[in-house]
C-alpha positions as CSV (number, residue, x, y, z in Angstrom):
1,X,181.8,118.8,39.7
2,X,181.5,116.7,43.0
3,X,179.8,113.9,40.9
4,X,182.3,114.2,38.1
5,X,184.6,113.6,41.2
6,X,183.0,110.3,42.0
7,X,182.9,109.4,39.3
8,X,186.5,109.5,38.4
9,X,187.2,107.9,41.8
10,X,185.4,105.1,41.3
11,X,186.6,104.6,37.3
12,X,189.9,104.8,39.2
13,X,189.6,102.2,42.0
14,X,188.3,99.9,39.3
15,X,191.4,99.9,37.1
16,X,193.8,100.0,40.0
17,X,192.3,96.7,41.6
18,X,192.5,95.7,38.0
19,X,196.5,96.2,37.2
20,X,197.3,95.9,41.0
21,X,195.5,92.1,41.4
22,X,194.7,91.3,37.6
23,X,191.9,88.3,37.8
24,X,191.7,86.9,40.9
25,X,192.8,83.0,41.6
26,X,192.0,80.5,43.8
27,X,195.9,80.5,44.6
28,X,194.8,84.0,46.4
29,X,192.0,82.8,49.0
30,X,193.9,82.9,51.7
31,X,194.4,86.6,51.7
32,X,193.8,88.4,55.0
33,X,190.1,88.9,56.1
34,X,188.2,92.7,55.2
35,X,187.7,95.0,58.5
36,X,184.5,94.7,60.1
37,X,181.9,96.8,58.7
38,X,181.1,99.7,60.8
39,X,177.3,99.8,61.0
40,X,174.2,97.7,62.6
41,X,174.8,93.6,62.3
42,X,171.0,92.8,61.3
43,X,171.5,89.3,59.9
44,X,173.9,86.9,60.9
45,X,173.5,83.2,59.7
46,X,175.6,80.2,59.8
47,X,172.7,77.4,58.5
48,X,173.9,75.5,61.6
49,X,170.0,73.5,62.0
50,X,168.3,70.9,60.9
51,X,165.6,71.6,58.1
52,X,163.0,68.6,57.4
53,X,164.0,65.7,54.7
54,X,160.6,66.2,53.1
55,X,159.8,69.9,53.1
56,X,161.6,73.3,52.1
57,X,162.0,75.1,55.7
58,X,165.2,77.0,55.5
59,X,164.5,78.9,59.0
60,X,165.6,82.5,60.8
61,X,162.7,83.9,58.2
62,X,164.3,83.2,55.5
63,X,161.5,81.8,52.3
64,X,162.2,80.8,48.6
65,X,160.3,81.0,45.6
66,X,160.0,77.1,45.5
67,X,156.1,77.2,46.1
68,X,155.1,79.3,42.6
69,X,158.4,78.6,40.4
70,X,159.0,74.8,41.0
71,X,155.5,73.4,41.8
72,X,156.5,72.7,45.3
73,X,159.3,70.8,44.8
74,X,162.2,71.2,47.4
75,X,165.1,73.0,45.8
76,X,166.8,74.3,48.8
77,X,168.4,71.9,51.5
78,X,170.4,72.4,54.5
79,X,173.6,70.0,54.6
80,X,176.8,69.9,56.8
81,X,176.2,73.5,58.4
82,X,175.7,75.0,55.0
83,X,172.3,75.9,52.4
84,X,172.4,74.1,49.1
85,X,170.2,75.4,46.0
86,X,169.6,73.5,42.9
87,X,167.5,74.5,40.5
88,X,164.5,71.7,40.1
89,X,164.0,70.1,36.2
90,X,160.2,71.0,36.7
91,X,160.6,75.2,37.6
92,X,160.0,77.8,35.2
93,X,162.9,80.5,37.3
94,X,165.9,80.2,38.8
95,X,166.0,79.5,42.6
96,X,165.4,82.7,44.6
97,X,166.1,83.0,48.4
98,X,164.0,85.8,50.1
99,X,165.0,87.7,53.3
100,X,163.1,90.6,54.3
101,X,165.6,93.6,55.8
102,X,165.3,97.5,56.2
103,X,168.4,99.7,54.8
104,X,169.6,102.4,52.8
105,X,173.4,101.4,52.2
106,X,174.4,97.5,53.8
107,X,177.4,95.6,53.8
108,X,177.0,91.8,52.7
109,X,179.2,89.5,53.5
110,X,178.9,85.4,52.7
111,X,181.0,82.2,52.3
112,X,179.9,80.3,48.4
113,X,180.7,77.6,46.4
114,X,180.4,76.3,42.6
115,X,180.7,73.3,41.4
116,X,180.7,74.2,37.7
117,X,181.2,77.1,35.6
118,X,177.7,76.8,34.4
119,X,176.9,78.2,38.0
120,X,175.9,81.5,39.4
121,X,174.9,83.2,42.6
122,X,173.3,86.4,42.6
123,X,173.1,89.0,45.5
124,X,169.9,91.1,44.8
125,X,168.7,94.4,46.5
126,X,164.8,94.7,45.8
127,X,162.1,97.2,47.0
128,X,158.9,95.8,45.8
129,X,157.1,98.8,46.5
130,X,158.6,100.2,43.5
131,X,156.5,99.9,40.8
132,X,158.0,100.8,38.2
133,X,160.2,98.3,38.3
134,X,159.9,94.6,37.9
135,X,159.4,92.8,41.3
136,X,161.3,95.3,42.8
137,X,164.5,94.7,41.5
138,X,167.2,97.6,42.2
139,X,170.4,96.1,41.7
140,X,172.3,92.9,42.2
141,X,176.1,91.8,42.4
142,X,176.4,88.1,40.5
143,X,179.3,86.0,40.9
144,X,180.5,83.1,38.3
145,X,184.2,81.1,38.5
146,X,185.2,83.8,35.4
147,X,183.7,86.8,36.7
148,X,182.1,89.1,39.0
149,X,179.0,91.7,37.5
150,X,177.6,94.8,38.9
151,X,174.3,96.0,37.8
152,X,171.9,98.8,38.2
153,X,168.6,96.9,38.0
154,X,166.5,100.0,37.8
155,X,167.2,101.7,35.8
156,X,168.8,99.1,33.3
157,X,166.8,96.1,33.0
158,X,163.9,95.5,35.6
159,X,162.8,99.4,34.6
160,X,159.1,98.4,33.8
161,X,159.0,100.0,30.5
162,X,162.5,98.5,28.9
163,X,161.4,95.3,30.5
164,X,158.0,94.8,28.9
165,X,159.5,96.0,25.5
166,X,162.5,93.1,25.7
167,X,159.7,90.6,26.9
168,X,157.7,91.3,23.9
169,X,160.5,91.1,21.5
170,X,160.5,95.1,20.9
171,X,163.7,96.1,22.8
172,X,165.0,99.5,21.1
173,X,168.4,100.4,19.7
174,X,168.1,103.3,22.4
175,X,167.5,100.5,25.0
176,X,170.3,98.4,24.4
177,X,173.4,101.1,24.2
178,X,171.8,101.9,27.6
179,X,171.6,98.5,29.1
180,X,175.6,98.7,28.1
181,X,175.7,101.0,30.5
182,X,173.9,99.7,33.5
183,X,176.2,96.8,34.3
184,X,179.7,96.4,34.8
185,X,182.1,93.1,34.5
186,X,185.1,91.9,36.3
187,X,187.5,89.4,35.6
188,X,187.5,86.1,38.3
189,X,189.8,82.9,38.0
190,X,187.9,80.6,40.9
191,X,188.4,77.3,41.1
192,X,185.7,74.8,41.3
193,X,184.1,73.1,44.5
194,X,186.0,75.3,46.6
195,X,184.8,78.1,49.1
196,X,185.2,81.2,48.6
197,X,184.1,84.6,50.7
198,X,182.2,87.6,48.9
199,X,181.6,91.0,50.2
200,X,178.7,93.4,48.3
201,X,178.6,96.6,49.7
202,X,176.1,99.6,48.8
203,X,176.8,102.6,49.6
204,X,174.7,105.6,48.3
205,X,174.8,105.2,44.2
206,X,178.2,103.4,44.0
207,X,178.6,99.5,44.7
208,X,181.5,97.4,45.3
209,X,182.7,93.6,45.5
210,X,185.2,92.1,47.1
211,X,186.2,88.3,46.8
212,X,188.2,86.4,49.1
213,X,189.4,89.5,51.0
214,X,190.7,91.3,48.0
215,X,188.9,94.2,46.3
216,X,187.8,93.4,43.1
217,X,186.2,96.4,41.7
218,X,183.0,99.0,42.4
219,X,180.2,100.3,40.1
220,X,178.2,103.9,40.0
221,X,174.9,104.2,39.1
222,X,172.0,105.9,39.8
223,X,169.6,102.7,40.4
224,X,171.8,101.8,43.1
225,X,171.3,104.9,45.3
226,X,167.9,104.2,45.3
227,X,167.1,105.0,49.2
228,X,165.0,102.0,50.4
229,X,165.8,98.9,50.1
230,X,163.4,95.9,52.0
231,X,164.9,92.8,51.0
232,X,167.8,90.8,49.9
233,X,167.5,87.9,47.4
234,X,169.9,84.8,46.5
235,X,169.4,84.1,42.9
236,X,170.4,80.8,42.2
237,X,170.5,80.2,38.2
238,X,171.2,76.4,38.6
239,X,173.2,75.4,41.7
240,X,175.2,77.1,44.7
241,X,176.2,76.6,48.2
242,X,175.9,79.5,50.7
243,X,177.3,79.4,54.2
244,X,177.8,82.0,56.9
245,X,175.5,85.7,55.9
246,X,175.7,88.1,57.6
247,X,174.0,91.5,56.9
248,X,175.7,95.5,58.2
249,X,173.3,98.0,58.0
250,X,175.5,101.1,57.6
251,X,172.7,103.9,57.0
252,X,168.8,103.4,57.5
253,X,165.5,104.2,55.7
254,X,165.2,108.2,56.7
């Protein structure tokens, strides 16, 4: 009953951010900041350094996948007080932007920019000593000018087994009316080459997004309640600026 409760709570916020805001505009971005986060700050990161002209050095421990997905070649710079990823011509991935952190439930909160729809940036929770998911992908919040996505990573997609079957072409009809159900889509109107502010928060099995101070909608899922959680990731599918992280941890790894 209590989870039926959630659930309809959740179902609920959705479609009242929905007929309350409809899709969000880049008229809107000046609505009034969120409340701090009540929990731990564990990362808080303005890009405000120098990084070398000839080498990928991001700093504050932050590493990319630059090395083994785009033969070395730089793909993330540090310009004006800001990170800038572009996918390189020669990699075989999108850009991914690796920060190793310790929580159950987080608040994320970030400054972004696209500068064409054909953009994306990715938020992505990831334990990689689960195994039987790939690379330790639990779920991930992705943000285009048209929309906003929610996903349970694993136990949608990155679950080992469905993985390997879509990777070898054998994806089932019982695997794809369950993928429907693993992600969940929301309606953005953003305007191009203009900052923006997201805020991802996970919070046991449910996970919500707000853009530019406005709530935007939430997602349940049992992948999402997964209860540790060691990194964050910045998935980059071809270009995105990032500007101002900062990390709450609200509950720890019991």
């Amino acid at each position: 009953m209590t989870r039926m409760l959630i659930r309809f709570v959740v179902a609920a916020y959705a479609v009242a951010v929905l007929f309350t805001f409809g899709p969000l505009r880049a008229a809107e971005t000046d609505a009034a900041a969120l409340p701090e986060p009540k929990g731990e700050v564990i990362l808080d990161d303005h890009f405000d350094h120098d990084d070398p002209a000839d080498k990928e050095d991001i700093g504050n421990e932050w590493t990319t996948n630059s090395a083994w997905r785009a033969k070395g070649h730089k793909q993330v710079d540090l310009i004006d007080g800001a990170m800038h990823a572009t996918r390189h011509p020669e990699a075989d991935h999108g850009v991914a932007i690796f920060h190793k952190m310790d929580f159950r439930d987080a608040t994320v909160d970030m400054r972004f920019k696209l500068d064409d729809k054909a953009d994306s940036l990715g938020l992505d929770f990831v334990d990689r000593d689960l195994k039987t998911v790939h690379a330790g992908h639990l779920c991930m919040a992705r943000v285009q000018l048209n929309q906003v996505s929610l996903q349970d990573s694993k136990t949608g997609v990155m679950n080992l087994e469905i993985h390997d079957r879509r990777q070898a072409g054998k994806e089932t009809p019982e695997d794809k009316a369950l993928l429907k159900t693993k992600t969940k889509a929301f309606k953005l109107d953003l305007e191009a080459g203009t900052w923006h502010t997201m805020r991802v928060t996970v919070e046991g099995d449910v996970m919500s997004v707000a853009i530019d101070g406005k709530p935007v909608g939430a997602f349940q899922s049992e992948g999402i309640g997964h209860p540790t959680k060691h990194m964050i990731t910045l998935a980059v599918g071809k270009s995105a600026w990032v500007d101002d992280v900062k990390v709450w941890r609200l509950k720890g790894i019991e």
